[in-house]
Structures are given as structure tokens and as C-alpha cells.
C-alpha positions in Angstrom: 71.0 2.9 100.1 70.5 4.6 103.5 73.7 4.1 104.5 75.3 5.3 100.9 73.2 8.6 101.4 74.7 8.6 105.1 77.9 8.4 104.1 78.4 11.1 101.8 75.9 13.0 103.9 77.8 13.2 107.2 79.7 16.1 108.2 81.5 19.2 107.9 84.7 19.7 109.4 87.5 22.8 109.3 91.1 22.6 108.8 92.9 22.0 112.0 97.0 21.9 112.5 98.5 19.4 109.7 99.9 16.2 110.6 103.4 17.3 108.8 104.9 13.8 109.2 101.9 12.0 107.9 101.8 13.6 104.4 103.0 13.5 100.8 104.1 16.9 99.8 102.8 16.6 96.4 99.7 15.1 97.4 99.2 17.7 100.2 99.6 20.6 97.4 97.4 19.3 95.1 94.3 19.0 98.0 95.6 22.3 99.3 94.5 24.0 96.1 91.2 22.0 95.3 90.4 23.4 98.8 91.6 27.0 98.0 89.3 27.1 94.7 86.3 26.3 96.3 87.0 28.3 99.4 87.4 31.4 96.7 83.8 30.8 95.8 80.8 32.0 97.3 78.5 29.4 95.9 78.8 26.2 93.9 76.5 23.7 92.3 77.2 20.4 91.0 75.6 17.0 90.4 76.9 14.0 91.9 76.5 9.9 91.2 76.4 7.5 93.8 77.6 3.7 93.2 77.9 1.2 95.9 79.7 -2.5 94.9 79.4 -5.2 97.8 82.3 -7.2 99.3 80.3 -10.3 98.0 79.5 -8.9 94.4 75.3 -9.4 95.6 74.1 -5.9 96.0 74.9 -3.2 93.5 73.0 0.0 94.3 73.1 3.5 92.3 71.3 6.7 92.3 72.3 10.2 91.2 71.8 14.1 92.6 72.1 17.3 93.0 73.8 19.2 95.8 74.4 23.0 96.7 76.6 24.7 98.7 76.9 28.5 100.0 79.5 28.8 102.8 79.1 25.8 105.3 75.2 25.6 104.3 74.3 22.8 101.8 71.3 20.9 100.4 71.4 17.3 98.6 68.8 16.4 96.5 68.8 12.7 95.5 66.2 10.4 94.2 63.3 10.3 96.9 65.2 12.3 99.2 66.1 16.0 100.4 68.9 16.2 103.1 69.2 20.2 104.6 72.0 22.0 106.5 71.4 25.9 107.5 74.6 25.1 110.1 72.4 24.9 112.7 69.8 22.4 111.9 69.6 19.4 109.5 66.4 17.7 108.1 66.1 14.8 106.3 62.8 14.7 104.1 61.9 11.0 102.8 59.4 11.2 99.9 57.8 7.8 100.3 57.0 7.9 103.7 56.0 12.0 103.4 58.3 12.4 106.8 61.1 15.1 107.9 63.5 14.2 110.5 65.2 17.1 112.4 68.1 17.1 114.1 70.5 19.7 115.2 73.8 19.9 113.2 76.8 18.6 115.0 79.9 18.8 113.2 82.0 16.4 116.0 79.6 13.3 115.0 80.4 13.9 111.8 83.5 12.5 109.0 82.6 12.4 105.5 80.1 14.7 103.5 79.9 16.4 100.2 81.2 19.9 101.1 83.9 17.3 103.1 84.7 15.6 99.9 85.1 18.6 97.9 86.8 21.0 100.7 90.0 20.3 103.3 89.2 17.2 105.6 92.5 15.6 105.3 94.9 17.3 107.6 93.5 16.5 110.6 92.0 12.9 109.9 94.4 11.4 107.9 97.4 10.1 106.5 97.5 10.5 102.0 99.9 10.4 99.4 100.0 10.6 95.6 99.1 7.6 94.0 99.1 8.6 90.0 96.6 9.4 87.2 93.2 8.1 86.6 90.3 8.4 84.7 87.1 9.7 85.8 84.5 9.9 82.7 86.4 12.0 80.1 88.5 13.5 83.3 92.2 13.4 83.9 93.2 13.1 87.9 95.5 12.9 90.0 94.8 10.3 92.4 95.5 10.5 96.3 94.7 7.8 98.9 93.7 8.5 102.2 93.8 6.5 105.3 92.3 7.2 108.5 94.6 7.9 111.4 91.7 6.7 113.5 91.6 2.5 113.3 88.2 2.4 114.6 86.4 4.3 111.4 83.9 2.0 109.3 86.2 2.6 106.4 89.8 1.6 105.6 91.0 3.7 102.7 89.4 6.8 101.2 90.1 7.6 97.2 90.4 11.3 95.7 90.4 12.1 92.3 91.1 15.9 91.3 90.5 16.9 87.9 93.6 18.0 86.5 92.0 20.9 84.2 89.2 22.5 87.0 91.8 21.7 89.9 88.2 20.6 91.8 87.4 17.2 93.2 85.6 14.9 90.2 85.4 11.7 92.2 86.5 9.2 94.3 85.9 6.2 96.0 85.3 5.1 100.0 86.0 1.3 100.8 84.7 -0.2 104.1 86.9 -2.4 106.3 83.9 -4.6 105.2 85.1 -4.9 101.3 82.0 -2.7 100.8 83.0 0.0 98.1 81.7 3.5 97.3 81.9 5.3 94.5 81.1 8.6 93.7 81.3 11.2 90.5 80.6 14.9 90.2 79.7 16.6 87.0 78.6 19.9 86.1 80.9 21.4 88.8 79.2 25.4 88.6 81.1 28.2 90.8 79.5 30.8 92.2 76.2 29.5 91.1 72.7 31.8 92.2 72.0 29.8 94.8 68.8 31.2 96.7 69.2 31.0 101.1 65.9 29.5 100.9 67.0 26.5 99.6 69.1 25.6 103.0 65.7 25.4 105.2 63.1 23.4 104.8 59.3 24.8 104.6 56.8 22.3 106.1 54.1 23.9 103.9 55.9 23.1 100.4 55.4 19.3 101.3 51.0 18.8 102.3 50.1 16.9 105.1 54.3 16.1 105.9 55.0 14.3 109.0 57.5 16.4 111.2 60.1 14.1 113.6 61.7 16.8 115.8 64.4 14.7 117.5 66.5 17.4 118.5 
């Protein structure tokens, strides 16, 4: 499950110059404005599910969240864990172990994270195009697949579903060169939620006796 929460925890990257002869025009304009509704909000809230399916059909993992977003800053809450971006700094709290890992946030190392999956990280990365309708829960999407430009990445093809109602990102799915597949859902999608700043730092004193790993 560490790697799961790694992968949808990594990374926030900008729009960059598109890659005009690697795209779909109708799956560009449909990620163009899922990226232009969110970027018209000043908050958002939403929870998420996690799945993960092994190549080999042994190992089936699941756990469900919360995240928050307020510009570039964001905070996922997930079951025994609390992962925190201010921009500058990221911690990782791990409940069982009572431990905070700090590390300072570097967009360059990063590829695929919630306000990624959610906002424009296609242009630069990838190659997509407009694959059809599908179903996520009660949702109607349009479906886009992604490939990375990059050969080297851990993963082979990257899945999009935007709600076709909301025009936001419901879903998806990430599959590893592996045959290890990801799957994720978001539910209770809430704009311009009152999201509080003190939510994207974490407070050593909220969490007794907490041991601090500065590894920045």
C-alpha cells in the first residue's frame, strides 16, 4: 500500500508548451476544460478510493480518503496516514509508527498526484486520445488514455475518466509496465469548499510524543 499512496501522492506539475502533434483534439478539449473548472476554483474537497489489482491476481489492496486542495497546497488523509504540501514542505505522518517524515517539496521529482490527476499534467508528459464512454459508479465519462512520452516511467498507460455532467475528473486507472493496475474514484467533488490554511502544515503538538524525521 506504500507504493499505492506514492503514486497518487507524487507531484505537482504546471502546464508547459503542448505537444501539438501528439494529441487528440477532442481529447485535448475535454482535459482542457476539466483543468479550467478547477483552476476557476479557489478551494475544492473531495474524497477519493484507492484499488490496486496485481499482475498475478495475488494481492488486492483498497483503502479510501479524503484530500484538499487550495491553490498548489494540498493535504490527503487516508487510512493511517496524513500526507501535507504548503509548496514548500511535505510531511508524511504514519499513525502506527507515531512518525513524520519531512522533506522539502520538489515538483521535478515528481509525475502523478491528486491535484495532478484532477488538474493539466498532460501536455507536457504525454501522448492521449479519446477512447469512448464509461462508467464510473452512477457517472458517465468520457474516457482518454494517456501514454508517457518518457519510456523509462514505472507505468505504461494512464486512464482518465471525466464526468460528463460536473466536467471534473471522477476516476481513472494507472497500469504499471509490471501488469500492476491502479484504480482510483473520486466522490463528493465540493468547489470552493472552506478549507482552513491550517490544514496544509502539520503541528507537532496535535500528535503527543510524535517522532520528527527531518530529512530535508
Amino acid at each position: 500500500m506504500k507504493k499505492l499512496i506514492g503514486i497518487l501522492s507524487l507531484g505537482l506539475l504546471t502546464m508547459t508548451q503542448p505537444l501539438l502533434a501528439q494529441t487528440d483534439a477532442k481529447a485535448k478539449s475535454i482535459l482542457d476544460a476539466a483543468t479550467q473548472k478547477v483552476n476557476s476554483l479557489k478551494s475544492l474537497k473531495a474524497n477519493f478510493t484507492l484499488n490496486l489489482a496485481s499482475a498475478n491476481g495475488k494481492t488486492k489492496q483498497s483503502k479510501s480518503g479524503t484530500f484538499y486542495m487550495k491553490g498548489s497546497k494540498y493535504r490527503i488523509s487516508i487510512q493511517g496516514q496524513e500526507i501535507i504540501s504548503d509548496n514548500k514542505t511535505v510531511w508524511t505522518y504514519i499513525k502506527e509508527s507515531n512518525e513524520v517524515q519531512i522533506n522539502n517539496y520538489n515538483p521535478s521529482e515528481q509525475t502523478i498526484s491528486p491535484t495532478k490527476l484532477i488538474t493539466n499534467f498532460y501536455d507536457k508528459e504525454y501522448k492521449y486520445k479519446y477512447v469512448g464512454t464509461k462508467k464510473s459508479g452512477a457517472k458517465t465519462c468520457d474516457a482518454i488514455e494517456l501514454t508517457p512520452i518518457n519510456t523509462t516511467k514505472q507505468f505504461s498507460k494512464v486512464e482518465v475518466l471525466v464526468d460528463k455532467a460536473s466536467g471534473t475528473i471522477a476516476g481513472g486507472s494507472i497500469t504499471e509496465k509490471n501488469g500492476n493496475r491502479y484504480t482510483y474514484t473520486i466522490s463528493n467533488f465540493a468547489g470552493n469548499a472552506a478549507v482552513d490554511d491550517k490544514l496544509f502544515t502539520f503541528d507537532p503538538k496535535a500528535y503527543k510524543g510524535v517522532e520528527v524525521v527531518d530529512l530535508r
